[in-house]
C-alpha positions as CSV (number, residue, x, y, z in Angstrom):
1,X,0.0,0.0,0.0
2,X,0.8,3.6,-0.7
3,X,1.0,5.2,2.3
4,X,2.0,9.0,2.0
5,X,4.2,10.4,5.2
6,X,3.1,14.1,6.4
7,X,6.4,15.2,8.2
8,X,5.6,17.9,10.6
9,X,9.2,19.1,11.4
10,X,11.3,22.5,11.4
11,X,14.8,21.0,11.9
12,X,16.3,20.7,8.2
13,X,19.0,18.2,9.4
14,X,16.4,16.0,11.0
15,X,14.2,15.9,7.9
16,X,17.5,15.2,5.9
17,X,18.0,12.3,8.3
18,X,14.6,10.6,7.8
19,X,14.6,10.9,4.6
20,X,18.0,9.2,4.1
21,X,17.0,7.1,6.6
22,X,13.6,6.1,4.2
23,X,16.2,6.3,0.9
24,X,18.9,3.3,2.8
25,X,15.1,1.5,3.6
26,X,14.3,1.7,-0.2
27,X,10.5,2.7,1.2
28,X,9.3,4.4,-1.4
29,X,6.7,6.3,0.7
30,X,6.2,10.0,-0.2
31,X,7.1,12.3,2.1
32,X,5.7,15.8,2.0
33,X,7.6,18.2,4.9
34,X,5.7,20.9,6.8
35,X,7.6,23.4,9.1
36,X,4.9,24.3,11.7
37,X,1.5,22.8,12.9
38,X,-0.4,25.7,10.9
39,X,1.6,25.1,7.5
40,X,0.5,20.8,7.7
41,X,-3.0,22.4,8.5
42,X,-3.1,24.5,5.5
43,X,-1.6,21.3,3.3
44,X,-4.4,19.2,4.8
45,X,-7.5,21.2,4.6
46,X,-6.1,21.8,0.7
47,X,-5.9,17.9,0.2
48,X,-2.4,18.6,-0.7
49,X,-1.3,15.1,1.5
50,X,-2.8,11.9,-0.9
51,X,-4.6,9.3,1.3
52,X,-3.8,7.3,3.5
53,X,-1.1,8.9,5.4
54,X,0.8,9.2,8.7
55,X,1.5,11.8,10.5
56,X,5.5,12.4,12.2
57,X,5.5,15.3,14.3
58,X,7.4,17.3,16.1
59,X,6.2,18.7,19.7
60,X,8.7,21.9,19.7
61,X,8.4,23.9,16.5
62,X,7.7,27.8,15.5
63,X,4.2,29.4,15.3
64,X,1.8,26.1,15.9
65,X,3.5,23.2,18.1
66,X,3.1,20.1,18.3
67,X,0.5,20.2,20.8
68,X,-1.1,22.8,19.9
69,X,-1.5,20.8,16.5
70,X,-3.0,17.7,17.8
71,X,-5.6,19.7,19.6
72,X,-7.1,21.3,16.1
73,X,-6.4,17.9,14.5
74,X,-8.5,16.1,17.0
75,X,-11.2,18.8,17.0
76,X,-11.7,18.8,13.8
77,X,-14.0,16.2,11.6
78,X,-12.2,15.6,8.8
79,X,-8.6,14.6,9.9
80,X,-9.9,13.7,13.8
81,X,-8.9,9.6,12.6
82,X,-5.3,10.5,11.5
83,X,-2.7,8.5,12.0
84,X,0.4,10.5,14.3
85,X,3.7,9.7,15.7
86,X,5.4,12.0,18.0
87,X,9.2,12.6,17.0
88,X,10.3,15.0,19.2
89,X,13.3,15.3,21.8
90,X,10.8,16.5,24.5
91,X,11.1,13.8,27.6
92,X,8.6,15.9,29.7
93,X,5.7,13.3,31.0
94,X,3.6,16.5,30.2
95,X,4.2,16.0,26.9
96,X,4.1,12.4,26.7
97,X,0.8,12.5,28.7
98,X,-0.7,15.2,26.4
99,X,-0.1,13.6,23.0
100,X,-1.4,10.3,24.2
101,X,-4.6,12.1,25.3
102,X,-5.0,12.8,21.7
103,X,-4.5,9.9,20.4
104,X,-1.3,9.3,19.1
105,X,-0.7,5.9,17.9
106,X,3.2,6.2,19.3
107,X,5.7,8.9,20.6
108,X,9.4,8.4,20.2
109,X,12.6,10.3,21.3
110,X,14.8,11.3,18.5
111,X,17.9,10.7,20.2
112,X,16.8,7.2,21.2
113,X,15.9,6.6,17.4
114,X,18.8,4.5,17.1
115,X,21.3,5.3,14.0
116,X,20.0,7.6,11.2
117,X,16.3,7.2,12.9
118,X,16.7,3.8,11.6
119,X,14.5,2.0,14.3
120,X,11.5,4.5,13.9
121,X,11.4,4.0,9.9
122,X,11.2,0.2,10.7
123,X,8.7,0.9,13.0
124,X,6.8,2.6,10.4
125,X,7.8,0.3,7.7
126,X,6.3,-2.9,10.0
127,X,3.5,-0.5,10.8
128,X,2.2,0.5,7.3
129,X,2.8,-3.3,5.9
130,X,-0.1,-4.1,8.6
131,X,-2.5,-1.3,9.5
132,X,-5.7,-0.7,8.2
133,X,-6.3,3.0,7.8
134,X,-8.9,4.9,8.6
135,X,-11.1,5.8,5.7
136,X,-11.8,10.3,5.8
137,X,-15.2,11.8,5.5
């Protein structure tokens, strides 16, 4: 299955990473990079991000964080069933608590991502080879 990737992330060396990361995979998964929460929100409500997708995000990012993100997401009707990972450095249990009380389906430590993020993209490869996606409305 086709399964588009909506990277939420302002760090251009991370993004760099995960895509290399997806390249030494050979996943051919598209990934389409927002910078802030409101620039994925603006490519989402203009159904730039092809179905079905998951979401990586970052909690600590410019003008709409993570959190901050995840609470509009949830809210509203259309994109309240997506798919998100957390990809963050935060270790607050704030945080953690937070973005699992909207639903994310995992949060992970970028620094404990293992080399080159490589044990996150085979959690994502093992994940999209199984899951049954939501279908929108």
């Amino acid at each position: 299955m086709d399964v588009s990737i909506l990277l939420i992330e302002d760090d251009d060396v991370d993004v760099i990473g995960i895509q290399r990361c997806f390249k030494k995979r050979h996943m051919q998964n598209e990934i389409i990079r927002a910078k802030s929460g409101k620039e994925a929100l603006a490519l989402m409500k203009a159904n730039a991000i092809p179905f079905p997708f998951i979401i990586l995000l970052d909690l600590n990012m410019p003008s709409m964080d993570g959190l901050e993100f995840l609470a509009y997401l949830r809210e509203f009707d259309k994109f309240k069933h997506s798919i998100v990972f957390v990809l963050t450095t935060s270790k607050s249990e704030q945080d953690v608590l937070l973005s699992f009380e909207k639903h994310v389906a995992g949060y992970f430590l970028k620094n404990e991502a293992g080399k080159g993020y490589e044990s996150i993209v085979d959690c994502l490869e093992a994940y999209i080879q199984v899951a049954h996606f939501p279908i929108p409305r």
